[in-house]
C-alpha positions in Angstrom: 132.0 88.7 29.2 131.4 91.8 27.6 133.9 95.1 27.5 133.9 98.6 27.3 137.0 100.0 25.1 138.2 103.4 24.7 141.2 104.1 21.5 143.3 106.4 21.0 144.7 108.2 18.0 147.0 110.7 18.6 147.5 113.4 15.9 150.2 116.1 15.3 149.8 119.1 17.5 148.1 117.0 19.8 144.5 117.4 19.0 143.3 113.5 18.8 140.6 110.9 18.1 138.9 108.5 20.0 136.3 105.5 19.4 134.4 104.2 21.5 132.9 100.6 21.6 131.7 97.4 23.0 133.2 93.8 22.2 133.7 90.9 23.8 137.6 91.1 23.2 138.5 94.5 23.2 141.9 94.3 22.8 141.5 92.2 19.3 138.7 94.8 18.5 140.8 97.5 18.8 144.2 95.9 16.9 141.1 95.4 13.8 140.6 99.2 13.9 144.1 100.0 13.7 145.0 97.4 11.0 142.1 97.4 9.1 140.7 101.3 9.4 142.1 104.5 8.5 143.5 105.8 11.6 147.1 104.0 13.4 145.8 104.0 17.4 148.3 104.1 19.3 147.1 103.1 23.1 143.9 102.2 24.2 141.9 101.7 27.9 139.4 98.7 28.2 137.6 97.9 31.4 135.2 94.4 31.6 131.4 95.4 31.7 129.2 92.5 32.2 127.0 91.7 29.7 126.2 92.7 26.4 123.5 94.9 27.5 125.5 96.3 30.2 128.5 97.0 27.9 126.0 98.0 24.9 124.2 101.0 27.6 127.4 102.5 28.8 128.9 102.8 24.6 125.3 104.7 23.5 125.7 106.8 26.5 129.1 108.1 25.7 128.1 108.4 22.0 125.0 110.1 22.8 127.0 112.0 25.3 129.5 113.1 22.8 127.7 113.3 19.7 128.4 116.9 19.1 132.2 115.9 19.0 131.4 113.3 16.7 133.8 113.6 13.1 133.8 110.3 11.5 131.8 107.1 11.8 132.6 106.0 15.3 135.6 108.6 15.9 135.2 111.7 18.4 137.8 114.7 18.2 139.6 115.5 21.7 141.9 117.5 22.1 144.5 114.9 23.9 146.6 117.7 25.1 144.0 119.1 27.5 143.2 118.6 30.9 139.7 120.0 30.7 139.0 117.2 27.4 140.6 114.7 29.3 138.6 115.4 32.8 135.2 115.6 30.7 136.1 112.3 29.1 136.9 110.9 32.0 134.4 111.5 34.3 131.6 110.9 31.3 133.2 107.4 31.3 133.1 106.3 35.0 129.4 107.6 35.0 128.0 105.8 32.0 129.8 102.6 33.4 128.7 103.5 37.1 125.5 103.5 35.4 125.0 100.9 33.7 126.6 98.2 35.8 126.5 99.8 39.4 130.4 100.0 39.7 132.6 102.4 38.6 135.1 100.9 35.4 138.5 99.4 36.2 140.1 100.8 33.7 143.2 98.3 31.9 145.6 99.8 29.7 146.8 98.7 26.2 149.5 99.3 23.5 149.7 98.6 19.9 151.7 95.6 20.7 149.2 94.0 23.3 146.5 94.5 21.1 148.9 92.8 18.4 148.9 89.8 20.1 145.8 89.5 21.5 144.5 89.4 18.1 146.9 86.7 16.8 146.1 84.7 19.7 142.5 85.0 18.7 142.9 84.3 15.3 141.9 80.9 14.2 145.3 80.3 12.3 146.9 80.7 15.4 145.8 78.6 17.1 145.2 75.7 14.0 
């Protein structure tokens, strides 16, 4: 099934980054980002959608949402250090979800390391 994935990068004095997507393994998705992209993330959140449309509704909601916040590609600037960013983010997230599922998200969290292996586990050498 489909996902919903939030990741973080955290930046000094605390002002941060945060992309926003849909995959159908979000915790490999995200370890691609890290590895592959200019910015080390850190943590993530990923919560299982549905389906593709589902998963694809909620992502264009948030990005729509926080277009004006927008910096880079898929990366939005937060300021991780405050609660007002963090409630915003938060509450944009369980009502785009909400909304295009009929539940609210049940948010999972991730570090670098889960995402690590989730990859490796995905990866076609691995398992050859």
């Amino acid at each position: 099934g489909w996902s919903i994935y939030i990741a973080f990068v955290e930046r000094p004095g605390g002002d941060g980054l945060i992309r926003i997507g849909a995959s159908t393994e979000p915790l490999r998705r995200m370890y691609m980002l890290h590895r592959d992209g200019a910015h080390a993330i850190g943590a993530g959140l990923w919560s299982h959608i549905g389906s593709q449309s589902q998963a694809v509704r909620a992502e264009k909601a948030l990005k729509r949402r926080f277009a004006d916040r927008q910096v880079e590609g898929g990366w939005f600037a937060f300021d991780l250090r405050s609660t007002r960013d963090k409630t915003m983010f938060h509450t944009a997230c369980r009502a785009a979800c909400a909304r295009a599922t009929g539940e609210l998200p049940q948010w999972r969290k991730a570090n670098l390391e889960q995402m690590r292996i989730a990859a490796e586990l995905s990866s076609p050498s691995f398992r050859a």
